[in-house]
C-alpha positions as CSV (number, residue, x, y, z in Angstrom):
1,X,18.8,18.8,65.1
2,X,19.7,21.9,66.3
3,X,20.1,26.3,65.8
4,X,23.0,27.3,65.8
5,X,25.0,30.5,65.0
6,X,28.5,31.2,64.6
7,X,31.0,34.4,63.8
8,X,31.9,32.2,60.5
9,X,29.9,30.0,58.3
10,X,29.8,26.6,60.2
11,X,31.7,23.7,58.8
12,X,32.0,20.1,60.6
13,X,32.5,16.9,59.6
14,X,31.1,15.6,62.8
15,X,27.5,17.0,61.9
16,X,25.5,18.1,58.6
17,X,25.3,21.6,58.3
18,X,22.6,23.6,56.4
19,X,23.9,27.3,55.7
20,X,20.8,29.2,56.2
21,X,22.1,32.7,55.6
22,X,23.4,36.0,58.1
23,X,22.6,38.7,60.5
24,X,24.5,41.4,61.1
25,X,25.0,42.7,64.2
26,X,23.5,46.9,64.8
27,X,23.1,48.8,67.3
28,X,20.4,49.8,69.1
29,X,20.1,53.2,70.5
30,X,17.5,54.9,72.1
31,X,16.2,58.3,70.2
32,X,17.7,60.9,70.7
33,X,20.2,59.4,72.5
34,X,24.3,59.9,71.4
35,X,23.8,58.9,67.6
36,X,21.2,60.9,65.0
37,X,19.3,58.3,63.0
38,X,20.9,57.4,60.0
39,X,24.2,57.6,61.2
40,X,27.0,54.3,60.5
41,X,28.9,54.2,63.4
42,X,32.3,52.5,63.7
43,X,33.6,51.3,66.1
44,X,36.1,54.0,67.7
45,X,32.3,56.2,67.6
46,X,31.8,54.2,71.2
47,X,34.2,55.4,73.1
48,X,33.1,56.2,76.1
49,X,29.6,54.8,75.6
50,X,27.3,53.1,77.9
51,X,26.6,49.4,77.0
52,X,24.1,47.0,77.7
53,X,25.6,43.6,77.1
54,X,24.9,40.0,76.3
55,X,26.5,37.1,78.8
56,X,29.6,36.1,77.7
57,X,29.7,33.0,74.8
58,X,26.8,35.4,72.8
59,X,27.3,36.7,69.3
60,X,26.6,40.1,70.3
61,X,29.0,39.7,73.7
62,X,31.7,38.5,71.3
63,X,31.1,42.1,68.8
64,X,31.5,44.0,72.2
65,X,34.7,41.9,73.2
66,X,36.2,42.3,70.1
67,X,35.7,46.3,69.5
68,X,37.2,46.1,73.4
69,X,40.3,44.2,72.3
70,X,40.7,46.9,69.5
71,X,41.2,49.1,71.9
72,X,38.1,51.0,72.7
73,X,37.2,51.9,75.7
74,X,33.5,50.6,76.4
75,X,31.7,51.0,79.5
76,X,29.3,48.3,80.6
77,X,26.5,49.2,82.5
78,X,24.5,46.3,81.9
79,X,24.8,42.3,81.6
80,X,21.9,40.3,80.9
81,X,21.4,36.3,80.2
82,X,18.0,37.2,78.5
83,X,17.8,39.5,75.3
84,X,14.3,40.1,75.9
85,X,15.5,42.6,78.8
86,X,17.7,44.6,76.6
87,X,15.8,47.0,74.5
88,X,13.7,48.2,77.5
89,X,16.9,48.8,78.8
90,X,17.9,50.8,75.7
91,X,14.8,52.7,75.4
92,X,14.9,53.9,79.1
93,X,17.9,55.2,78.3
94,X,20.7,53.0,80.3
95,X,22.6,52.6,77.3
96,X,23.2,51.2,74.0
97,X,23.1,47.8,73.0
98,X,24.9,45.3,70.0
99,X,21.9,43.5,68.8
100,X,21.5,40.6,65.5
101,X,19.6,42.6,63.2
102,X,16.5,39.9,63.2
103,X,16.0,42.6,66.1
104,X,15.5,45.4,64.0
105,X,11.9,45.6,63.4
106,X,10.6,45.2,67.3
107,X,13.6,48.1,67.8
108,X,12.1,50.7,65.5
109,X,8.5,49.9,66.1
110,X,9.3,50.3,69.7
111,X,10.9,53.8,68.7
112,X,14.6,52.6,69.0
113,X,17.1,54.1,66.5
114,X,18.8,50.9,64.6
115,X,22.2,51.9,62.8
116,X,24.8,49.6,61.2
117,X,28.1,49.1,62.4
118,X,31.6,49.2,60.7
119,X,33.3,47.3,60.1
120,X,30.4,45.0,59.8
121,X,30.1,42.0,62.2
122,X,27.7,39.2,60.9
123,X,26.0,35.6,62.8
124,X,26.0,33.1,60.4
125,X,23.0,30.8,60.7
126,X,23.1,27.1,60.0
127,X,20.8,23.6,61.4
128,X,22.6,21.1,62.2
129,X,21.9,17.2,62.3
130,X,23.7,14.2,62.8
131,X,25.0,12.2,59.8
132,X,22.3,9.4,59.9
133,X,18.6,9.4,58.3
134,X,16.2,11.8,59.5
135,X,13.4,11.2,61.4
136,X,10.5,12.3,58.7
137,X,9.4,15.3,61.3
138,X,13.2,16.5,61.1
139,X,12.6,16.2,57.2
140,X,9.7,17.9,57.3
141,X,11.2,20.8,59.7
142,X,14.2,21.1,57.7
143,X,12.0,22.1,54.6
144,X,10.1,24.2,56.2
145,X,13.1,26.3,58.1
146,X,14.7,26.2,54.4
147,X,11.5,28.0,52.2
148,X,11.4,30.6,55.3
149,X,15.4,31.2,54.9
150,X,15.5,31.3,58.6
């Protein structure tokens, strides 16, 4: 079994997929730091700003790439392998970061402004198995991951 997300909704015929919703990718800026709360930025708003980035093959890497190959001109200060580095990073001011939404709440508790991003950019969510039986203990993970709409 495995996690995985995608840019699209996942569909396979090598594997059974389970759809278990989106994120959409925000941004994470520190306070008052070159957005006011509130504010929907799109994507041209980033000219010029100061990223901290995901490793390249990431969801949030692929937003950054994409607004790149728009035509924007991004500057990356900042590439990290682990997530868990970037919103320290943002809040001590290095930059501003593309971020799944699921990181919203740490964000603002940790006094990070979170604002959307147009046009929106979502991960789509889905477990994956093979196409045989499940083991009972896959069964049993599968219906708990599906009342918790991971």
């Amino acid at each position: 079994m495995g996690l995985l997300g995608a840019p699209e909704p996942l569909r396979d015929a090598r594997v059974r997929v389970w759809q278990f919703g989106r994120q959409r990718f925000v941004l994470v800026c520190p306070a008052g730091g070159p957005f006011a709360a509130g504010t929907v930025v799109r994507h041209e708003d980033l000219a010029g700003q100061r990223l901290i980035v995901g490793q390249p093959g990431t969801g949030m890497r692929r937003v950054v790439d994409e607004i790149r190959a728009s035509g924007v001109e991004l500057t990356e200060v900042v590439e990290t392998e682990h997530r868990e580095a970037i919103l320290p990073l943002v809040l001590g001011g290095v930059g501003v970061a593309v971020l799944a939404d699921s990181w919203a709440p740490l964000a603002r508790q940790a006094g990070a402004l979170v604002l959307d991003l147009e046009p929106a950019r979502h991960l789509h969510l889905a477990l994956v198995t093979g196409h045989g039986e499940l083991t009972p203990a896959a069964s049993a993970f599968l219906h708990v991951a599906h009342s918790l709409s991971l």
